[in-house]
C-alpha positions in Angstrom: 49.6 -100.2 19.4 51.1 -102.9 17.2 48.6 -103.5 14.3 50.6 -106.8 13.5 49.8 -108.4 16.5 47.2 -110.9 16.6 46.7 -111.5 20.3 43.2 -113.6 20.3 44.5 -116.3 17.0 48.0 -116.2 18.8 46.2 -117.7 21.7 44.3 -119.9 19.7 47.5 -121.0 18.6 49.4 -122.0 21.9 46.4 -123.5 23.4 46.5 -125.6 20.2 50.1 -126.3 20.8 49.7 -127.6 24.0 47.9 -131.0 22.9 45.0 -130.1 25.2 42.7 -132.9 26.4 39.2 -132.0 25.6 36.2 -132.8 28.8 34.6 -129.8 27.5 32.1 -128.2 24.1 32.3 -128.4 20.9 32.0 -132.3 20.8 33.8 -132.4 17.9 37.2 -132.8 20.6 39.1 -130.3 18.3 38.5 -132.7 15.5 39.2 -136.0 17.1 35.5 -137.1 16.6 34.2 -135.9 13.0 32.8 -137.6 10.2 35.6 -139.3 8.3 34.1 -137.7 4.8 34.6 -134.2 6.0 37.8 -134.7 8.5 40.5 -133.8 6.2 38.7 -130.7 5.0 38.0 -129.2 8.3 40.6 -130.9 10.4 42.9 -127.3 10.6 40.0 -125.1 11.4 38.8 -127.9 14.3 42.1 -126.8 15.6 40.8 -123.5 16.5 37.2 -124.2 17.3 37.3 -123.9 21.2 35.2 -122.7 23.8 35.6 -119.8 26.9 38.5 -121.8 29.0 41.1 -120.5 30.8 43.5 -118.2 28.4 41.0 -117.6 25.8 39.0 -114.9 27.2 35.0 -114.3 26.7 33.1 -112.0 24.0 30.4 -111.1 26.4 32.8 -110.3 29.2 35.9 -109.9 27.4 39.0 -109.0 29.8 42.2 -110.4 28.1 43.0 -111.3 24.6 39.0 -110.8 22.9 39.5 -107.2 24.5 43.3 -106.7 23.4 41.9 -107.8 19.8 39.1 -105.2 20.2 41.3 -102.1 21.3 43.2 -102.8 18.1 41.0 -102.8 15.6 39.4 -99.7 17.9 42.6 -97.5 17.1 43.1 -99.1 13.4 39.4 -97.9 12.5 39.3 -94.6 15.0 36.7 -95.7 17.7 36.0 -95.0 21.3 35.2 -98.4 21.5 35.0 -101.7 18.8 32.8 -105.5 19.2 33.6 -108.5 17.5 30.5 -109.5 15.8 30.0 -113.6 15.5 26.3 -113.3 14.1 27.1 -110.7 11.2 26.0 -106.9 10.6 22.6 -108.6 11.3 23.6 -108.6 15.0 25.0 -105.2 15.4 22.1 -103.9 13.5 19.8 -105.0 15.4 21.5 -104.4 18.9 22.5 -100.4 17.7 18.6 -99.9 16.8 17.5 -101.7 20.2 19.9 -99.4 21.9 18.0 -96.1 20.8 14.8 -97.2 21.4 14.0 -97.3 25.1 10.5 -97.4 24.7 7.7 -98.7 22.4 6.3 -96.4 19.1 10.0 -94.8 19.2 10.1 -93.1 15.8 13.4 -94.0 13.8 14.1 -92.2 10.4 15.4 -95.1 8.2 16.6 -95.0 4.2 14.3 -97.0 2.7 17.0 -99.3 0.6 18.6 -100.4 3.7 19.1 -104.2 4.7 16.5 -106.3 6.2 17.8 -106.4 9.3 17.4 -103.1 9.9 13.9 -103.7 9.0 13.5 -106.4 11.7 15.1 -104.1 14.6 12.5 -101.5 13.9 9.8 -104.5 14.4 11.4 -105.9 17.2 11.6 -102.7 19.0 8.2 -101.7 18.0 9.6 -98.4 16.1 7.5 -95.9 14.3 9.5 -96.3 10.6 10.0 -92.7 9.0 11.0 -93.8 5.5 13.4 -91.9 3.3 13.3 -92.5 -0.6 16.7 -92.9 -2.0 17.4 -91.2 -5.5 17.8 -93.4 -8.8 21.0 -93.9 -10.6 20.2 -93.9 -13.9 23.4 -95.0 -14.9 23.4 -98.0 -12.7 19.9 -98.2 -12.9 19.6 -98.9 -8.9 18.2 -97.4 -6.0 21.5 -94.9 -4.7 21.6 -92.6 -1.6 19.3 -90.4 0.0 19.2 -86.5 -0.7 19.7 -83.8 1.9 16.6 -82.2 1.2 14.8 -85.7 2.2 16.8 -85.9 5.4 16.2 -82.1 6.3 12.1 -82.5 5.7 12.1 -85.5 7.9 13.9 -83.6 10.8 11.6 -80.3 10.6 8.6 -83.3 10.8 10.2 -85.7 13.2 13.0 -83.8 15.5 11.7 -86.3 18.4 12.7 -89.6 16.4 15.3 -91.7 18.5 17.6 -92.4 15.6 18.2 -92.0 12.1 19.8 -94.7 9.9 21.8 -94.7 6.8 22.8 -97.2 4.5 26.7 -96.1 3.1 27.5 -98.0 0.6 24.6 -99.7 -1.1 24.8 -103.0 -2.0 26.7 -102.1 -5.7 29.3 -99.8 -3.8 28.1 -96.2 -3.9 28.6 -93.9 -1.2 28.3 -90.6 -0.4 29.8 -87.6 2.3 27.4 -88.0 4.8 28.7 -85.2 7.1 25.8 -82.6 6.9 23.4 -85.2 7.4 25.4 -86.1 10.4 25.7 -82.6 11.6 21.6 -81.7 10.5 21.1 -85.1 13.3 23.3 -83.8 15.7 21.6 -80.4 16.0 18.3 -82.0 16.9 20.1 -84.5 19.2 19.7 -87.1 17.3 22.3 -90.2 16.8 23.1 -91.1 13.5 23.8 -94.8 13.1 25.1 -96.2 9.2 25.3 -100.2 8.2 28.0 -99.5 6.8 28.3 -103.8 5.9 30.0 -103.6 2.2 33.0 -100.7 3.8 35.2 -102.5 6.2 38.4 -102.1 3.8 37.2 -97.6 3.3 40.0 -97.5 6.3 42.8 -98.0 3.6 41.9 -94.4 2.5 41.9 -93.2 -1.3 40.8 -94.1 -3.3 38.9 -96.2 -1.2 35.8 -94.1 -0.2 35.4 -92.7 3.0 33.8 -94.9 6.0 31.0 -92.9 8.3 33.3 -93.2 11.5 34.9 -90.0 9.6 32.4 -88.6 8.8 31.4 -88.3 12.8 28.3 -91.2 12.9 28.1 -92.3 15.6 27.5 -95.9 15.1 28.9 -97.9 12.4 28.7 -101.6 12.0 30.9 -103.3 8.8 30.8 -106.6 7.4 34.1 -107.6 7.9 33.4 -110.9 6.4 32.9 -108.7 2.7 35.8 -107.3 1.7 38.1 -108.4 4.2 39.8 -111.8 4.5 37.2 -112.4 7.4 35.2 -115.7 8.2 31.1 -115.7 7.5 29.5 -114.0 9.9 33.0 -112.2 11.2 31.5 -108.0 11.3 32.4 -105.2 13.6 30.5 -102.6 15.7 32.6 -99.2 15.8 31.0 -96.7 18.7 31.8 -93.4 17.8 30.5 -90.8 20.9 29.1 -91.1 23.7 25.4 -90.2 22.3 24.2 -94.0 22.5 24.1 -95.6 26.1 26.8 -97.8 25.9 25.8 -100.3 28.5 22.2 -101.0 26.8 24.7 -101.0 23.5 26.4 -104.0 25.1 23.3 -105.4 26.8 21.7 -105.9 23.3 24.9 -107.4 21.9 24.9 -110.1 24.3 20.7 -110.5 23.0 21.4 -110.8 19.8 24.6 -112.9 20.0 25.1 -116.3 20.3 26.1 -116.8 23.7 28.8 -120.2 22.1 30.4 -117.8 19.5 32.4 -119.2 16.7 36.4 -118.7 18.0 37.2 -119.4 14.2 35.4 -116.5 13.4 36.9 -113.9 15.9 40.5 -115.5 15.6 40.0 -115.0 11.4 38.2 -111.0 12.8 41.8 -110.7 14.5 43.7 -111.6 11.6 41.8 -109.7 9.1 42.3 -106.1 11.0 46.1 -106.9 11.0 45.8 -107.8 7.4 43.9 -104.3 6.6 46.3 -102.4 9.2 48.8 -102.9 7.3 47.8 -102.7 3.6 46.6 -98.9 5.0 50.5 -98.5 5.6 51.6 -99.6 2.1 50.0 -97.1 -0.9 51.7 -99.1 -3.4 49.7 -102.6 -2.4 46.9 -100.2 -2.6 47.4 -99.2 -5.8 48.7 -102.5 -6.7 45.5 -103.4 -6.0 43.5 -100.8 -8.0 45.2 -100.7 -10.8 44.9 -105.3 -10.9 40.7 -104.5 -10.6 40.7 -101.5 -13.7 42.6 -104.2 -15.8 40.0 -106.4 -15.2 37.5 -104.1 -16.0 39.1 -103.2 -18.7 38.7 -106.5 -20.1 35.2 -106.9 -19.2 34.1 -103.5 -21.3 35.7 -105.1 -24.5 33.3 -108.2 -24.3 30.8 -107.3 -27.1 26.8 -107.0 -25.6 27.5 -106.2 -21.9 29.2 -102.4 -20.9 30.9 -101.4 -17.4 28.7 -98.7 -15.8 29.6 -96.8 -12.9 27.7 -93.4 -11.3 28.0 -90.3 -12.8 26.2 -88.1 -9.8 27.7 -85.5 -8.5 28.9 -86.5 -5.0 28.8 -90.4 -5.6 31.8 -92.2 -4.9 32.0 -95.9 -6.5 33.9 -98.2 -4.3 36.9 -99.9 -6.7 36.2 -103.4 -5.2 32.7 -102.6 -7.0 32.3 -103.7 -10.6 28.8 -103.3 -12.4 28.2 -105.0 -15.7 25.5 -103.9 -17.6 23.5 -105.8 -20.5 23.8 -104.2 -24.1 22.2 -107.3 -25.9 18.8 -108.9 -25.5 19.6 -111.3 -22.1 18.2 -109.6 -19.1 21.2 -109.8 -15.9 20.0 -112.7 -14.6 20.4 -114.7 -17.9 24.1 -113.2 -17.9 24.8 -114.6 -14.7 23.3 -118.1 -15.6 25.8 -118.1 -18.3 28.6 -117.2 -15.9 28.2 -120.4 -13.9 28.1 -122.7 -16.4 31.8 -122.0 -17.0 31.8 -121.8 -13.2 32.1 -118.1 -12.7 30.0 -117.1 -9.8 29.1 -113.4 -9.3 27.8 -111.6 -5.7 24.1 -110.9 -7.5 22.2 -110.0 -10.7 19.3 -108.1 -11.4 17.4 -107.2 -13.8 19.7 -105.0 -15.9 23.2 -106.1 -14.0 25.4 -108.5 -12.7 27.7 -107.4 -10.1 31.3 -108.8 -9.4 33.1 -108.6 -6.2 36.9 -107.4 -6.6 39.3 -108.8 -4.0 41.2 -106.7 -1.8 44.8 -108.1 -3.0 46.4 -108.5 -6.1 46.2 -112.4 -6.9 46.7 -112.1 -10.6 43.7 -114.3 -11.0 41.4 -112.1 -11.8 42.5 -112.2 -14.9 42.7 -115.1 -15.1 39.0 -115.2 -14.5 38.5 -113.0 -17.8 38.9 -116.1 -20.0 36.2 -117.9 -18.9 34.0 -115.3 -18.7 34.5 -114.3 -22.0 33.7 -117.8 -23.2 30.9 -117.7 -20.9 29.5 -114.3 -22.9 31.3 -115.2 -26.2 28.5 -114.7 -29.1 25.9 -112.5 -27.0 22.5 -112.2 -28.8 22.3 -109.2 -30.3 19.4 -107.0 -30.2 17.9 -104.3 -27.5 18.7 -104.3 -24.2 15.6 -106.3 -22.8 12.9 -103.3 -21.3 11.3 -103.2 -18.0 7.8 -101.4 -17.6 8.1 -101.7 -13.6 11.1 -99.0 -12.4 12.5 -100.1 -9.1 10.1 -98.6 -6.7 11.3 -96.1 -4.5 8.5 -94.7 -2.4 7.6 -91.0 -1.8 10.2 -89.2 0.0 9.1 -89.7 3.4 6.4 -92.0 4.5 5.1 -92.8 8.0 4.4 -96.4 8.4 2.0 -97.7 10.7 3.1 -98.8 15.0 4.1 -102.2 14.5 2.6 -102.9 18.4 -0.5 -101.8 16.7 -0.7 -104.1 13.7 0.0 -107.2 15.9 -3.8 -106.7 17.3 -5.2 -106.7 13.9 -6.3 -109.4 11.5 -5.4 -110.3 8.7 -6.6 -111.6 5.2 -5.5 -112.9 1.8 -6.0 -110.6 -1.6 -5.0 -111.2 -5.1 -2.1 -109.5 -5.8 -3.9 -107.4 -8.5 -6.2 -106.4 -5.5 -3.7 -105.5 -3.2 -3.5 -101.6 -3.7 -4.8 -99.6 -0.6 -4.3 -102.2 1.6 -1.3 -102.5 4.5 1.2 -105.2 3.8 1.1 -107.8 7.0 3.9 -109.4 5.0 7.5 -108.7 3.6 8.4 -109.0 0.3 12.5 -109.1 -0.1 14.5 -109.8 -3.2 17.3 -112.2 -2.4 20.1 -110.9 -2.7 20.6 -108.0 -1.8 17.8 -108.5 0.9 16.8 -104.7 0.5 12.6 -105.1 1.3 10.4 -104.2 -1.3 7.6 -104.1 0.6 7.5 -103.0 4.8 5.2 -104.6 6.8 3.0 -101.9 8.0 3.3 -100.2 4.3 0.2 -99.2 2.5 0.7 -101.3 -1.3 0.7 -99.1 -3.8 0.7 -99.4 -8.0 4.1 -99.5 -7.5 4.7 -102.2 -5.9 2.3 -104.9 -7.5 4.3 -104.0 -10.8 7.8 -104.5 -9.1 6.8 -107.8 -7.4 5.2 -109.0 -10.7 8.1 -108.2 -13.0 10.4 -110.2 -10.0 8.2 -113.4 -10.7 8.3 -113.1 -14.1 12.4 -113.2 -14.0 11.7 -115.9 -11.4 13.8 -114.2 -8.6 14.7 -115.6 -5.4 12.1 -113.6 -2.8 12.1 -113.7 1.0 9.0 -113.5 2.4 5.8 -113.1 0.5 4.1 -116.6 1.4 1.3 -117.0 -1.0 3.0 -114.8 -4.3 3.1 -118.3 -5.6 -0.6 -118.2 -5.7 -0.5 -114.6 -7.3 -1.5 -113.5 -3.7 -0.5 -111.2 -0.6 -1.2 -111.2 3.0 -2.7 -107.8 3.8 -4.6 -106.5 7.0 -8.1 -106.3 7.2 
């Protein structure tokens, strides 16, 4: 097929073209009625914003230009079948872990550091969680990927579970060959589905890492919205076998979906497959493109009190797009970042130790352009030890059962002090925000662990999902 062809915008764009008359959603009449203080600004993407009428085709039911737009990016990506997402990974996650389980107390073997919406799926569904504790990178200083051995232990226990799910790349762009793990599933019949969210541009190839479709998984959903020049909320859902029913698949999409999705966001899905298509076909844009992101880097390690860290692990892969900058002075990540915005520089997330910068997937030349005001923005770091944290991210043992979520729903529950929280089960989340990895399960017995994690988060004042009374020094537990 012809990757440059962009058959759902191009339609977009003749409808457009015609001057059409409007006695139908979005009220906005393609712009004609919208607030005069926001007009000019959204006036060309009002344009686009239409609705399922004759020549533009339906996501739920797609037949014409939505499914020639699909097949595409199918072929470009090396899929049986691809969606268009509208509601993000969120919305594939969920739909590929209500696929799998057909029936209530389904056991799914998850990673532990995986998004929340992975989390969600497994209540919604009423799943039996089998968590896997991902290994530390201590040169990152994050939670990383998930060792055989782990994966192995949980099969021998749990051969019957309906799924196991992976999370490849984390949030700070470290991936791994998941092929035995796939094939270890695959021998006990098991699917393997990855959110593979931060990995929409792996198809370019080296030295890109490698995506999970190759790796024979046999779901993959990608944030398209990421890394590519893709619209909010614009992700795909690659099937890769026939090992998930695909009509529940497609049932659960239409669930979890908006049933008015955003034409802006497909038409930019469309546009943003041809854009990738094509940089796959050009090494030298690739490595135009690398070699534009180690210049910045470059730059970044010669700014006195911060250091570039990247894995050292044997078999981790760091995604070039990636960049992790460490603190070397006394200002924790989060006071770096602080500084960054002042000079209006405005990084994906911090942490404790880090702040994280996403590369684009072009060469702009403004990245280094960028580098001045960062280095204004860290000029004269305070000098002294790296600040120290008595709490390690907490990873778990390396497999835990959690309890039936249908169960917990019939139990009560009460309010502790946080201090008095170990040995109970969490009836709440706890999720840093970003990267929206849970810190604490719901159906998760609270452990030492934990309380020191969640503490050491309040003290850096993080943003935290969940957790209603923390404010109060307290957790909801069950009784």
């Amino acid at each position: 097929m012809d990757q440059t062809k962009t058959p759902l915008y191009d339609a977009l764009v003749r409808h457009w073209a015609r001057r059409p008359v409007s006695f139908h959603v979005p009220g906005h009449k393609y712009g004609a009625l919208f607030p005069e203080q926001g007009r000019e600004m959204f006036a060309p993407l009002l344009a686009l914003d239409a609705t399922e009428i004759s020549g533009l085709d339906d996501l739920h039911h797609p037949e014409s230009v939505i499914a020639e737009a699909q097949t595409l990016a199918a072929e470009l990506y090396g899929a049986k079948e691809t969606f268009f997402l509208v509601n993000g990974s969120t919305a594939g996650n969920l739909a590929m872990i209500a696929a799998v389980c057909d029936g209530k107390r389904k056991k799914v073997i998850v990673q532990r550091n995986c998004h929340k919406s992975v989390m969600h799926a497994l209540q919604l569904m009423g799943a039996v969680p089998i968590l896997l504790a991902p290994e530390f990178d201590s040169d990152v200083c994050v939670a990383s990927h998930v060792r055989i051995e782990a994966v192995k232990e949980a099969l021998v226990l749990h051969g019957d579970a309906a799924a196991i799910v992976f999370t490849n790349p984390n949030y700070y762009g470290l991936s791994v060959d998941l092929t035995e793990m796939v094939r270890l599933a695959h021998e006990h019949g098991i699917p393997v589905l990855v959110d593979e969210a931060h990995g929409a541009h792996f198809v370019v190839g080296p030295p890109f890492p490698t995506s999970a479709l190759r790796y024979g998984a046999d779901v993959v959903v990608q944030s398209a919205h990421k890394t590519l020049p893709a619209m909010t909320m614009g992700a795909f859902l690659h099937v890769n076998s026939e090992r998930v029913d695909l009509e529940r698949l497609k049932y659960f999409l239409q669930l979890f979906q908006s049933s008015s999705p955003s034409y802006p966001v497909m038409a930019s899905l469309d546009l943003a497959r041809s854009y990738v298509a094509q940089l796959s076909k050009r090494d030298r844009d690739a490595e135009a493109i690398v070699a534009e992101v180690k210049e910045f880097q470059a730059a970044l390690a010669d700014i006195e009190g911060v250091a570039v860290v990247s894995s050292r692990c044997v078999g981790v892969q760091t995604d070039p797009l990636k960049i992790t900058v460490q603190t070397r002075c006394s200002l924790t990540g989060y006071e770096l970042q602080q500084r960054l915005e002042r000079e209006g520089v405005f990084v994906e997330l911090a942490d404790p130790l880090n702040v994280l910068f996403v590369c684009p997937l072009a060469a702009t030349g403004w990245l280094q352009e960028a580098v001045e005001k960062i280095k204004r923005a860290w000029r004269d770091l305070p000098v002294g030890e790296a600040p120290v944290f008595d709490a390690p991210p907490f990873l778990g043992p390396l497999l835990s059962v959690l309890a039936p979520y249908d169960e917990l729903c019939c139990m009560r529950k009460k309010v502790v002090a946080l201090g008095e929280a170990e040995g109970h089960i969490a009836a709440e989340t706890v999720i840093p925000y970003p990267p929206g990895v849970p810190l604490v399960w719901v159906g998760e017995r609270i452990g030492r662990g934990h309380i020191e994690q969640i503490r050491q988060l309040l003290r850096h004042r993080v943003h935290i999902q969940g957790g209603s009374r923390l404010k109060d020094g307290q957790l909801v537990v069950y009784e």
